[in-house]
N, C-alpha and C positions, 0 to 999 in steps of 0.2 A: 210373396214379396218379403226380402227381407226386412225384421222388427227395424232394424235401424234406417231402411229406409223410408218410411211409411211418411205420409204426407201429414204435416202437418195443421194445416188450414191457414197457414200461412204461405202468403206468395213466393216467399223467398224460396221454396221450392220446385217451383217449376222453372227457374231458373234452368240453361243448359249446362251441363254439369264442365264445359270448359271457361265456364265466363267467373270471374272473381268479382265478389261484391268491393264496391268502393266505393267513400264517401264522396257527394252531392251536394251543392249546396243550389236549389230554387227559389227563382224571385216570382214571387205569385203577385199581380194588379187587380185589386179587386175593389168593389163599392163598399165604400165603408157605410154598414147597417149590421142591424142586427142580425146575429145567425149563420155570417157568411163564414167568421170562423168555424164554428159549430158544423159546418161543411165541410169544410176544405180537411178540417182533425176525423170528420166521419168517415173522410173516404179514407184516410191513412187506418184507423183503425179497425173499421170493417172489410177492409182486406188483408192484414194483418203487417202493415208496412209500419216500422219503428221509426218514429221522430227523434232526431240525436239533440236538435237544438232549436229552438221558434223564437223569432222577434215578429211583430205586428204593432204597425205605428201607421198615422194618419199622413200622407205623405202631401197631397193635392188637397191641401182647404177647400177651394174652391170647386171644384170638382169629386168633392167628397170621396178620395179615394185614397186607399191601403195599400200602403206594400207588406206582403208576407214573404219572410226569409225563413227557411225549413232547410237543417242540413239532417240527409238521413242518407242510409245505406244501402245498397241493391248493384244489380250487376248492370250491364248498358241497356239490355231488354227492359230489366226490372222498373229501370229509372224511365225510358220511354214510355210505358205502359203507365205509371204516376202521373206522368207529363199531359200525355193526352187523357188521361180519366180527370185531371185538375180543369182543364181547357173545357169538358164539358158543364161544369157545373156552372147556373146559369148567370152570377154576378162575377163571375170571373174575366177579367179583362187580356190577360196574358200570363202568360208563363215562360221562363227562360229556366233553363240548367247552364247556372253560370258556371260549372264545371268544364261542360261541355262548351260551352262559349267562350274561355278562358284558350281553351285545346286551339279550338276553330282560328283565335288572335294568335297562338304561338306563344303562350303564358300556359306556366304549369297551375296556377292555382289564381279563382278569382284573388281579388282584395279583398280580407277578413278582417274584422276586428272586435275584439267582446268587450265588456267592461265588468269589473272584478269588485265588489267591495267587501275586506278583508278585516277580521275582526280579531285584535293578538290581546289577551293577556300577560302581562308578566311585570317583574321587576328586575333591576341589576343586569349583570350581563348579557343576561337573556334578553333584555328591553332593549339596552345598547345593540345588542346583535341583530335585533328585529328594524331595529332604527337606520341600522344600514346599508342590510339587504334591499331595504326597502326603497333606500334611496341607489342603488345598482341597479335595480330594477325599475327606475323613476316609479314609483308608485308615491301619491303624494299624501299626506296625513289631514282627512278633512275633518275628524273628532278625536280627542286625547285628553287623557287624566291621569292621574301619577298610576293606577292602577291598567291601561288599553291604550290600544292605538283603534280607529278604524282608516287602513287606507283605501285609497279609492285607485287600481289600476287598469290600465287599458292595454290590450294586444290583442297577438293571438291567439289561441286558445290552446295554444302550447306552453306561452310561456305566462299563461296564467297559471295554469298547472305548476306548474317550475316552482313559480312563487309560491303557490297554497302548501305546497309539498316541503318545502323550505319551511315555510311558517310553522308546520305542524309540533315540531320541537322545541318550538320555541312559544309556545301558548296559544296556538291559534283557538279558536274560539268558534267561530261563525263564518261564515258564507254565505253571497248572495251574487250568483252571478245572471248578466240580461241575459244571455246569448247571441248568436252572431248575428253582425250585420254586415254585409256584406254588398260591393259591385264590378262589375269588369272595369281593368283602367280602359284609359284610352278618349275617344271624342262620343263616339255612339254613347247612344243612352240605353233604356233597356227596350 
């Protein structure tokens, strides 16, 4: 066999070699308790599958249940094969590929959205300049002193990028982004 094709121990290679990987984003329903993430990240990692983005929040008080939102990468096989190894695990309530469920509605891409909180150093122009992009990009100023700004922005994760990237010359300092969260429009729920 050829050196460059040699199996990795990652799944991404049994992939067929006409399918392109593309990103994913799944909504995972599960019991909120101890561990379940510690599962749901074991099986991504013990088969060698990359997590691009993770949010997990408590969504049902009452019914003590989490939604987990995972955008990650793989071809349609790859992405099925996650889908149903997620469904096994046993506090697991459902799983959708809101990718695929987006397709299914006639919508190229679920609803995404991140939130950004942005940290500039500077003075003078540079301050003025950060001060305005910032406000082109509504990003809004939630701490500031003659020496930073920290803004707080939201979208999606493109045009966070946009922004960070913009900032960088102008004194960016820090990042700390949540990662997506994400759902299908429309009436249905998940």
């Amino acid at each position: 066999m050829n050196a460059q094709l040699q199996p990795t121990g990652s799944a991404y290679f049994i992939a067929k070699e006409t399918e392109k990987p593309e990103s994913h984003t799944l909504s995972v329903l599960v019991d909120n308790e101890p561990g379940v993430l510690a599962r749901v990240i074991g099986l991504f990692s013990g088969r060698g599958y990359n997590i691009e983005s993770l949010t997990v929040s408590e969504t049902e008080h009452e019914k003590h249940l989490s939604r987990i939102t995972i955008v990650t990468r793989g071809t349609p096989h790859v992405m099925e094969q996650i889908k149903h190894q997620l469904e096994r695990i046993v506090p697991v309530h459902r799983v959708v590929d809101l990718t695929v469920r987006s397709h299914e509605l006639g919508q190229e891409r679920p609803l995404e959205r991140e939130l950004a909180l942005v940290k500039v150093a500077g003075t003078g122009d540079a301050r003025v300049e950060a001060l305005r992009l910032a406000d082109a990009f509504r990003a809004s100023v939630i701490d500031a002193n003659t020496e930073h700004f920290i803004f707080e922005i939201t979208g999606k994760g493109s045009k966070l990028d946009q922004f960070i990237a913009i900032m960088k010359p102008l004194g960016l300092v820090e990042i700390c982004r949540t990662g997506v969260a994400a759902m299908n429009r429309g009436p249905q729920g998940m």
